[in-house]
Backbone bond lengths (Angstrom), bond angles and torsions (degrees), N, CA, C in turn:
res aa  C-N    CA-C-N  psi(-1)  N-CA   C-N-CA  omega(-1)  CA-C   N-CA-C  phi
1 X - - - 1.450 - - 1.527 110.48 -
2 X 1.768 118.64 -37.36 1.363 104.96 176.10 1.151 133.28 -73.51
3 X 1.401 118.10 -13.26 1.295 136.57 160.95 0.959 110.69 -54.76
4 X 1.825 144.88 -58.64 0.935 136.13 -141.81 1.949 89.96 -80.20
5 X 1.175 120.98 -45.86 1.293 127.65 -178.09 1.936 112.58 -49.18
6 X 1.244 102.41 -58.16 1.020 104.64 -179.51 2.144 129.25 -50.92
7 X 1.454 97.19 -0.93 1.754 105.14 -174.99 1.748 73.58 -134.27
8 X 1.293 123.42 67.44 1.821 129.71 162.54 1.393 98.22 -105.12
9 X 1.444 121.70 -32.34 1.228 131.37 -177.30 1.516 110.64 -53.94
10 X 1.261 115.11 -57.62 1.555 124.79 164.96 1.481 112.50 -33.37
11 X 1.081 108.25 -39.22 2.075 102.82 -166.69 1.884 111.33 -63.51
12 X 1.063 108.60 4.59 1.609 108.14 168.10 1.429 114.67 -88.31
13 X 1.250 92.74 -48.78 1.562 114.80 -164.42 1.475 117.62 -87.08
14 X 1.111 116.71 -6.71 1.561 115.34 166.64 1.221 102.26 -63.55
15 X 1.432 142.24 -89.07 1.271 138.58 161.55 1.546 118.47 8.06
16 X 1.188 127.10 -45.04 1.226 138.70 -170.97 1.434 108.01 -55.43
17 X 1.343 105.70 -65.58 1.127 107.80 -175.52 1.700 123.94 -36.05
18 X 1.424 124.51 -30.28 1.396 105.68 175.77 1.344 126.45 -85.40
19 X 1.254 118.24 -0.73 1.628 109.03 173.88 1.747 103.03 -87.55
20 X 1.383 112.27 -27.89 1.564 108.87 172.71 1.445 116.98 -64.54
21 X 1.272 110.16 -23.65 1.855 116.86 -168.80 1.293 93.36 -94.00
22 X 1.587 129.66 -44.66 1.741 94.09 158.93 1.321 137.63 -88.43
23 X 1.375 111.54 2.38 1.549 107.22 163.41 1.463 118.33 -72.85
24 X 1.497 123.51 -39.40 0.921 127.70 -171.35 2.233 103.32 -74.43
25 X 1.432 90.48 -24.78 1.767 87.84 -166.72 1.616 91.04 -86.30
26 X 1.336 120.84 -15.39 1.963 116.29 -178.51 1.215 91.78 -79.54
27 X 1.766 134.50 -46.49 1.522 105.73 178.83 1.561 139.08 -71.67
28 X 1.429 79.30 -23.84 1.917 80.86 -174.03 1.642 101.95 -112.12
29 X 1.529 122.40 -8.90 1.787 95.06 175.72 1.726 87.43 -142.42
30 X 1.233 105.88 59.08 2.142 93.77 168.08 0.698 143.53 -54.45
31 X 1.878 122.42 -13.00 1.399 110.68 165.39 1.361 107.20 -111.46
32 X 1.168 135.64 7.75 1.682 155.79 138.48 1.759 105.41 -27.20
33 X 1.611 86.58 -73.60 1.535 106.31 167.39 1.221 140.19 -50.55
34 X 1.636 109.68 -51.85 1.135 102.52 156.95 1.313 143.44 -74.38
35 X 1.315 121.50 -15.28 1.583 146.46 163.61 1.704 95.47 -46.69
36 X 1.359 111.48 -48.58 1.681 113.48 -143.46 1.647 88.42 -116.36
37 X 1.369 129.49 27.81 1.293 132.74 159.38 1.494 105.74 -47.86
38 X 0.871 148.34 -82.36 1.327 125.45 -160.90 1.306 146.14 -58.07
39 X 1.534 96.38 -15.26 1.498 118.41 166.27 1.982 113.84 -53.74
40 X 1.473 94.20 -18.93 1.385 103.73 -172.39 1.484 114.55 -76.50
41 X 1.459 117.41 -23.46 1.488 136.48 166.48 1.652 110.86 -55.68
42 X 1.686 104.96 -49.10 1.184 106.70 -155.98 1.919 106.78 -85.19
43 X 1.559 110.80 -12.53 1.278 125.82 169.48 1.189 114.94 -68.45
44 X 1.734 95.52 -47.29 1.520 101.97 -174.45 2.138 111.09 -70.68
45 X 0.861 124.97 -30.47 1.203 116.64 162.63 1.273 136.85 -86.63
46 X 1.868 103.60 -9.07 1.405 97.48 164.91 1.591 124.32 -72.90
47 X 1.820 99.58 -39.63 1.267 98.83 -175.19 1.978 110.54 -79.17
48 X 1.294 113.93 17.01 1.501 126.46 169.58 1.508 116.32 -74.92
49 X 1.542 93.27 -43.89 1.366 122.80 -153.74 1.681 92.70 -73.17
50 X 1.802 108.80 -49.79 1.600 111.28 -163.07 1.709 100.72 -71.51
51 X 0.847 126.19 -10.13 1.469 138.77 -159.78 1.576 97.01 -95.48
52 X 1.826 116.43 -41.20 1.544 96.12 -172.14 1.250 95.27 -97.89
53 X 1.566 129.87 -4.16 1.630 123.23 162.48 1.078 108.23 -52.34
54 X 1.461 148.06 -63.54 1.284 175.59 131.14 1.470 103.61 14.36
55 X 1.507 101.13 -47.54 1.660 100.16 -164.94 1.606 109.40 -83.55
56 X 2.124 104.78 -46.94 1.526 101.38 163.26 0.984 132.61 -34.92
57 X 1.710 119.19 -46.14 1.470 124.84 176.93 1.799 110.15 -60.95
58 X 1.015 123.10 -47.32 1.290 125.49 -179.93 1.325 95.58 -46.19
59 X 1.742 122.09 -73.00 1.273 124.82 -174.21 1.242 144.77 -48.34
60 X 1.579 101.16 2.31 1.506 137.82 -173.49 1.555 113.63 -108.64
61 X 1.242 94.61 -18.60 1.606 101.37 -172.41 1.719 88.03 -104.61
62 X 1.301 113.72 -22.90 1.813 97.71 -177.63 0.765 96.23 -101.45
63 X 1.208 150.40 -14.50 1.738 131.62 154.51 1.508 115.23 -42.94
64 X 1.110 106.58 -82.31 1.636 129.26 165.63 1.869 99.43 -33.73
65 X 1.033 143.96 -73.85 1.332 139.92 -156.27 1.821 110.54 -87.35
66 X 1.578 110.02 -56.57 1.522 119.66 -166.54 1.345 105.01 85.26
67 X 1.532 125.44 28.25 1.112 120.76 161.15 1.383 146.55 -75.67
68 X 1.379 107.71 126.52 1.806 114.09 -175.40 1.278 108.78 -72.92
69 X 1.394 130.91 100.58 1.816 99.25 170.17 1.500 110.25 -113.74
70 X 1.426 125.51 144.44 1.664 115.30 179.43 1.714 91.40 -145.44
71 X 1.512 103.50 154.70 1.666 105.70 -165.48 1.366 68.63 -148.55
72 X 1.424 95.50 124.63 1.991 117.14 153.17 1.415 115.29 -117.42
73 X 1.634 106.86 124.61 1.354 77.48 160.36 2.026 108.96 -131.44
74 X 0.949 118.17 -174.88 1.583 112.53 -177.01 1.594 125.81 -101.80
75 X 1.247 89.72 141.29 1.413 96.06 -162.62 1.690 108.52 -103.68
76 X 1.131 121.10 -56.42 1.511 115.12 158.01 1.773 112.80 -113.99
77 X 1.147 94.48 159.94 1.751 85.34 -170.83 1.892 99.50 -161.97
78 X 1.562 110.25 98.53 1.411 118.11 168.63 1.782 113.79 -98.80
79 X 0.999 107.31 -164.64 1.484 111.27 167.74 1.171 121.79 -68.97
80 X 0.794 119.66 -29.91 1.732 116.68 -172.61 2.208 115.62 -137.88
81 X 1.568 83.27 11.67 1.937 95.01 172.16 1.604 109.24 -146.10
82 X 0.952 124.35 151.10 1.988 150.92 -164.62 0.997 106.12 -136.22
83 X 1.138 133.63 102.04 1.933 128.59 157.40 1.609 92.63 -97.12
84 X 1.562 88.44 124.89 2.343 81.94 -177.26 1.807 82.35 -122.73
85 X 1.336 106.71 158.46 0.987 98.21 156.55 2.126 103.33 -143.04
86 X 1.088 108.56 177.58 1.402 105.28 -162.53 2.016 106.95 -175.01
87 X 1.369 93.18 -178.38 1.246 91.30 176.65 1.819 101.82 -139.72
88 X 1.474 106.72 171.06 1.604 100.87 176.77 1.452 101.20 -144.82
89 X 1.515 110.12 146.58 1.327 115.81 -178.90 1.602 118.94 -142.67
90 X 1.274 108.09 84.06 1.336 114.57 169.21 1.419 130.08 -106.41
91 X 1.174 117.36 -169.16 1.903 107.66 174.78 1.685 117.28 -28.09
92 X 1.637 93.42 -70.03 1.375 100.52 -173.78 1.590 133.28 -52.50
93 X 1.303 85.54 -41.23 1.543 93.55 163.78 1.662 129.58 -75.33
94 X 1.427 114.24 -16.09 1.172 97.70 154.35 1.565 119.89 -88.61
95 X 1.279 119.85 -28.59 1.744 108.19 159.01 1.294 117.17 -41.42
96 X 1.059 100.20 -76.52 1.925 101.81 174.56 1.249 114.81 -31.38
97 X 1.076 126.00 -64.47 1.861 121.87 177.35 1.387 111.19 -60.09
98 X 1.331 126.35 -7.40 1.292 110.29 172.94 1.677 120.64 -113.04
99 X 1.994 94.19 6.98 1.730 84.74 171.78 1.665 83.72 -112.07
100 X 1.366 144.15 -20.57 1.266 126.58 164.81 1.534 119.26 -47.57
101 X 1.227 106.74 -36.29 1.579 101.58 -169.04 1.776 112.89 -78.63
102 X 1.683 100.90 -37.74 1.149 110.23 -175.91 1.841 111.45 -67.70
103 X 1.250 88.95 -52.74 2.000 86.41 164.43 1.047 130.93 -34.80
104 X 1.574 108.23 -63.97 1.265 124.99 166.57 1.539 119.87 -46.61
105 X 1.661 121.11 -37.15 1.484 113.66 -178.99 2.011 123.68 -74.62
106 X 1.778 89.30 -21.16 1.133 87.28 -177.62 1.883 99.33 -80.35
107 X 1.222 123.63 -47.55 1.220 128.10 -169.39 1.811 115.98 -38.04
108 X 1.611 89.60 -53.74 1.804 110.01 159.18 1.573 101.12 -35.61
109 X 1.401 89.02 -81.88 1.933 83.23 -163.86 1.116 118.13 -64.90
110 X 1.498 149.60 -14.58 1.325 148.16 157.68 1.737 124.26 -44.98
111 X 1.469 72.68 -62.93 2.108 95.44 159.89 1.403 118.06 -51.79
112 X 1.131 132.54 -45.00 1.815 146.86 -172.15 1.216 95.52 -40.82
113 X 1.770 118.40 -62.05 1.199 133.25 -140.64 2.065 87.63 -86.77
114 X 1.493 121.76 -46.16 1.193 135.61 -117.92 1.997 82.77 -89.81
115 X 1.501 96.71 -45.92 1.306 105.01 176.89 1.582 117.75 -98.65
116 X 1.162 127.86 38.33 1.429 111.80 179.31 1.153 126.76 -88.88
117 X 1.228 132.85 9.79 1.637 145.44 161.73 1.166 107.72 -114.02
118 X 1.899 132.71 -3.96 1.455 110.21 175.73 1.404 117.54 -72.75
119 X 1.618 137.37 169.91 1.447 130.09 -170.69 1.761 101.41 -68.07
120 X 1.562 108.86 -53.14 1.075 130.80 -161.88 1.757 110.29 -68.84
121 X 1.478 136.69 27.08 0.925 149.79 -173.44 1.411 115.33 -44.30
122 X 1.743 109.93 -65.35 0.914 134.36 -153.09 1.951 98.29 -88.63
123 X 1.001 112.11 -23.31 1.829 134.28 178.51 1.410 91.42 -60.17
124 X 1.320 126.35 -68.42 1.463 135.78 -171.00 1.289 121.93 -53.32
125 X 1.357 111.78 -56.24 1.765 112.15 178.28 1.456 89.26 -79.15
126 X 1.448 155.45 -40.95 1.424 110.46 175.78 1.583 124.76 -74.05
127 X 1.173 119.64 -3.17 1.789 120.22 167.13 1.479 78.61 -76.56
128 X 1.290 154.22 -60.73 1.587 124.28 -115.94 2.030 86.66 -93.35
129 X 1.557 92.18 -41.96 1.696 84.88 165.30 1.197 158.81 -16.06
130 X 1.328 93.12 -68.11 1.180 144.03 147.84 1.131 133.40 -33.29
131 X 1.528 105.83 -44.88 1.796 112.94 -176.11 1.446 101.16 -115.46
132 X 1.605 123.77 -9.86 1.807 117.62 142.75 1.457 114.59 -52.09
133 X 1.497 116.55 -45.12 1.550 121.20 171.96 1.790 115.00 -47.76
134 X 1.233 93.83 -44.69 1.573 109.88 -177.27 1.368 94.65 -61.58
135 X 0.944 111.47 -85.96 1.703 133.86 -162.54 1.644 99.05 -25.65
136 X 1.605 111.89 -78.37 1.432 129.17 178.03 1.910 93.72 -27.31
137 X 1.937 113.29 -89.15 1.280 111.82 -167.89 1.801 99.78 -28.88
138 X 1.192 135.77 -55.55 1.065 122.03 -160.05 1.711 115.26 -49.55
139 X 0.950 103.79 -48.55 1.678 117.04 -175.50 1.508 108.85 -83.27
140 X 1.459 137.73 5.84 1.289 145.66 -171.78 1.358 105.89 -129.15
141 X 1.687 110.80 2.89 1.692 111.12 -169.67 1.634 98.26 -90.93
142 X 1.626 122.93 132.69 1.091 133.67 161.61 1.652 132.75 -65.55
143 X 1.486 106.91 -29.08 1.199 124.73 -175.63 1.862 118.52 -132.85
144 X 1.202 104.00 160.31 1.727 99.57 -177.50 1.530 116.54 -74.60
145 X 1.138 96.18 -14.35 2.453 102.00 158.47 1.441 107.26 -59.89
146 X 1.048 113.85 -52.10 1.657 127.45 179.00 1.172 95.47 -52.13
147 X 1.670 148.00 -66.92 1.425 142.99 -123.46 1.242 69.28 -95.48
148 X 1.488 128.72 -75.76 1.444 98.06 -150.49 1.135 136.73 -66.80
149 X 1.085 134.66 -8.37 1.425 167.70 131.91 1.234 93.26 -7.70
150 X 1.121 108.06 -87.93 1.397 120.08 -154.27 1.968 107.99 -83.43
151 X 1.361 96.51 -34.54 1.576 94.04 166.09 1.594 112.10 -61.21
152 X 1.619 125.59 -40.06 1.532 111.37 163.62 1.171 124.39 -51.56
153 X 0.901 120.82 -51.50 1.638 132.09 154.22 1.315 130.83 -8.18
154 X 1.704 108.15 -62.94 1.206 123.13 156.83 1.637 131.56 -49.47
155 X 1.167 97.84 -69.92 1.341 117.51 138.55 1.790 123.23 -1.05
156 X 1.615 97.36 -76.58 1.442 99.40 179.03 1.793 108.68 -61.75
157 X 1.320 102.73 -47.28 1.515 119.19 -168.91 1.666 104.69 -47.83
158 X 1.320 115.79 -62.08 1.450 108.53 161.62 1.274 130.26 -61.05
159 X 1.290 134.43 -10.38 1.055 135.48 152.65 1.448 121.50 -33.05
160 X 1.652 85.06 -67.38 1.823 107.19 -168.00 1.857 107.29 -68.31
161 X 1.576 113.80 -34.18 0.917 109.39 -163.57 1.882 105.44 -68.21
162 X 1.429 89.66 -50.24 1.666 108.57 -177.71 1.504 95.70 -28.14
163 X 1.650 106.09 -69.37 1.487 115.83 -155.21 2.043 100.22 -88.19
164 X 1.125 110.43 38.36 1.782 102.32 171.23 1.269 125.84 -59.84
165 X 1.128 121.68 -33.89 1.332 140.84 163.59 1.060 119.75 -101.09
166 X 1.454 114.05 69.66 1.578 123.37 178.33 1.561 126.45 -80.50
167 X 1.581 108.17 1.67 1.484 108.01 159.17 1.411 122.75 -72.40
168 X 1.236 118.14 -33.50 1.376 129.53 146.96 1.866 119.20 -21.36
169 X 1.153 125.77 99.58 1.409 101.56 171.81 1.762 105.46 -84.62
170 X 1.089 132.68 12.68 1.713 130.89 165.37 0.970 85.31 -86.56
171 X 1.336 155.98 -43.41 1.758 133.00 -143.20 1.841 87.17 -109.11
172 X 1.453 106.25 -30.58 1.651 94.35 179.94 1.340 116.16 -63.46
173 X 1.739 133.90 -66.74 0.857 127.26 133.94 1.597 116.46 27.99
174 X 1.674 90.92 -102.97 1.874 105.83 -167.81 1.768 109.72 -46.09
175 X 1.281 103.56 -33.23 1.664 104.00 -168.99 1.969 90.00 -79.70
176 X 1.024 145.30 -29.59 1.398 151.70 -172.65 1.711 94.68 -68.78
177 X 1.608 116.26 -67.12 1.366 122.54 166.68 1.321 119.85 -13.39
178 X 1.582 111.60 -78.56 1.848 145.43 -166.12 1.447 87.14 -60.91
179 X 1.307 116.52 -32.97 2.137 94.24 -165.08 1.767 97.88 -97.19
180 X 1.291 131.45 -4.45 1.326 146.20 157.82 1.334 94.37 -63.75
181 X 1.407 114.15 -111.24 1.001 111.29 175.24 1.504 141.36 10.76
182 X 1.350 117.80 -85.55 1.544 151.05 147.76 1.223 110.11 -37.72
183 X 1.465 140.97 -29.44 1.777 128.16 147.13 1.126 114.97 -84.35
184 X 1.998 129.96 -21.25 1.675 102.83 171.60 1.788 97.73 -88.21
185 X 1.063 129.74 -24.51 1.390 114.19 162.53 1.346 144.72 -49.26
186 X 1.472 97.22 -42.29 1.987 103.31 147.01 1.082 148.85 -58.88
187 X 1.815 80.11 -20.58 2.053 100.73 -170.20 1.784 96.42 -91.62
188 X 1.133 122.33 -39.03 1.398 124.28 -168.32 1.458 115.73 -102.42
């Protein structure tokens, strides 16, 4: 069981990986990439998929146990300042990771089909990526450095998503709205 806790840290960052695999595949192989755009759907929900496997099991073990687990460790550390950073894994947080992930998988595969001739294909599943990455860190953060962190994060992620289609002045607009919004909502 402590094993399984101890790689909880991972459940943000799986997600990650697909906005790096097409940034890195748009600089060095772009029409590779773009040829093999859709393969990026099927990454993007596999590695969704291993992430809410990951999380059930957690959520199976805190059913069964009621276990708290949180691991900090430090990142700068003087005499008189601590930057810790860490992760936490209790009930809620494994619920949460398992309706984030699951949302997120259907949204993926709905989208696959919904956008498969738009230009911006590959733009979309790395924002939506991206803001599963967000989402997860949010609910896996141990400390209030983490939330906001990762709550900006969110933040940005809806930003971009709102406004994806920014030739649109309705979607420009709405994405102009959400980042109004979303800074007097942080501020107050």
């Amino acid at each position: 069981m402590q094993q399984t806790y101890q790689y909880g840290w991972i459940i943000p960052f799986i997600p990650l990986l697909i906005p790096i695999l097409i940034g890195v595949g748009l600089l060095l192989f772009p029409t590779a990439t773009k040829n093999l755009r859709r393969m990026c759907s099927f990454q993007s929900v596999l590695l969704l998929s291993i992430v809410m496997i990951f999380s059930i099991n957690l959520s199976i073990q805190q059913i069964n146990r009621n276990f708290i687990y949180q691991y900090v460790w430090s990142w700068i550390i003087t005499n008189d300042f601590s930057l810790e950073f860490g992760y936490l894994i209790d009930p809620l947080t494994s619920i949460m990771s398992i309706l984030i992930t699951s949302v997120g998988i259907m949204v993926l595969i709905y989208s696959d089909n919904y956008m498969a001739h738009d230009q911006a294909y590959l733009r979309f599943f790395a924002y939506m990526s991206f803001f599963s990455t967000s989402m997860l860190g949010l609910v896996t953060s141990s400390n209030l450095v983490q939330i906001y962190i990762f709550w900006e994060l969110v933040g940005v992620c809806s930003y971009l998503l709102i406004g994806f289609w920014f030739t649109r002045p309705l979607a420009a607009n709405a994405c102009q709205k959400a980042f109004v919004t979303n800074r007097i909502g942080d501020f107050g």
